[in-house]
N, C-alpha and C positions, 0 to 999 in steps of 0.2 A: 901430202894428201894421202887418206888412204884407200888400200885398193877398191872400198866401194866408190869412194868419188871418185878416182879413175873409169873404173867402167861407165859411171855417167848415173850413178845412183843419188835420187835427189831425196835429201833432208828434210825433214817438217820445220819451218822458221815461222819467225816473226818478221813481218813485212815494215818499213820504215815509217807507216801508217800506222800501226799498230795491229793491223791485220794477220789470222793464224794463215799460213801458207802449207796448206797439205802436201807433204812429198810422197814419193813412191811408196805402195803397201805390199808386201810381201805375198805371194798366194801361190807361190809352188817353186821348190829347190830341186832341181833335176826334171823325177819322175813324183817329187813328192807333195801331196797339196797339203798347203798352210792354212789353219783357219786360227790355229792360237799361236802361241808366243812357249808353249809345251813344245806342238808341231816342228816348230820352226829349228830349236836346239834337239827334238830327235831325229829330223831329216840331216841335220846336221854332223852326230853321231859315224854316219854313213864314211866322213871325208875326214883328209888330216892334213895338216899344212902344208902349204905348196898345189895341193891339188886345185884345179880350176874349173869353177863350175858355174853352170846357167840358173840362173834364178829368173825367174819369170814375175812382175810386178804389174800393178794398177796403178795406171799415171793419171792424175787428175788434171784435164783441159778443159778451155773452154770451147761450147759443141757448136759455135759459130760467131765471128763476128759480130759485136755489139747487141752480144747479149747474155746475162748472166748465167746463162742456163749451163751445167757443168755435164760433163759426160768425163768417164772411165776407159783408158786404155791400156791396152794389155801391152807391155814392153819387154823384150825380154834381152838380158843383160848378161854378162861372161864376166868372172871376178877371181882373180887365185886369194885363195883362203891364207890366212894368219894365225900362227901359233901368239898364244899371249903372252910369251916371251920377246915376241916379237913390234909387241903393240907399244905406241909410244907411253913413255914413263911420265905419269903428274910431276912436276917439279914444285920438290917442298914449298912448304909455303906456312910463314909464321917466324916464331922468333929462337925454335928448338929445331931449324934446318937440317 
């Protein structure tokens, strides 16, 4: 697994219904606020493998019992970072393996 699923960082999926399942959104690395996906790789600039840091997310729940109505939580999560050396390898795939 990797270290964002470790810290307890959730995924955007597709639910067995067919349903989109919104996961956690990204909106602040340290001290830094996220509003794009620019933001995000130059807060990111800051660190370098191995270092471990707080990222702060919006978790989508539901804002009460039996009933649709959705509400945003602020969660904030601890993760040590990854060189992409370190990231796992696609395993070829085709018939020029």
């Amino acid at each position: 697994s990797s270290p964002a699923a470790r810290a307890g960082m959730r995924g955007t999926k597709r639910t067995e219904n067919g349903f989109i399942e919104i996961g956690d959104i990204i909106i602040k690395v340290e001290d830094h606020r996220i509003d794009t996906e620019a933001d995000l790789f130059e807060a990111l600039e800051d660190f370098k493998p191995g270092d471990r840091i707080k990222i702060t997310v919006n978790r989508v729940g539901v804002a009460a019992p039996n009933t649709r109505e959705l509400k945003l939580k602020e969660v904030v999560l601890v993760t040590e970072l990854k060189g992409s050396s370190d990231a796992v390898q696609p395993k070829p795939y085709g018939p020029n393996k």
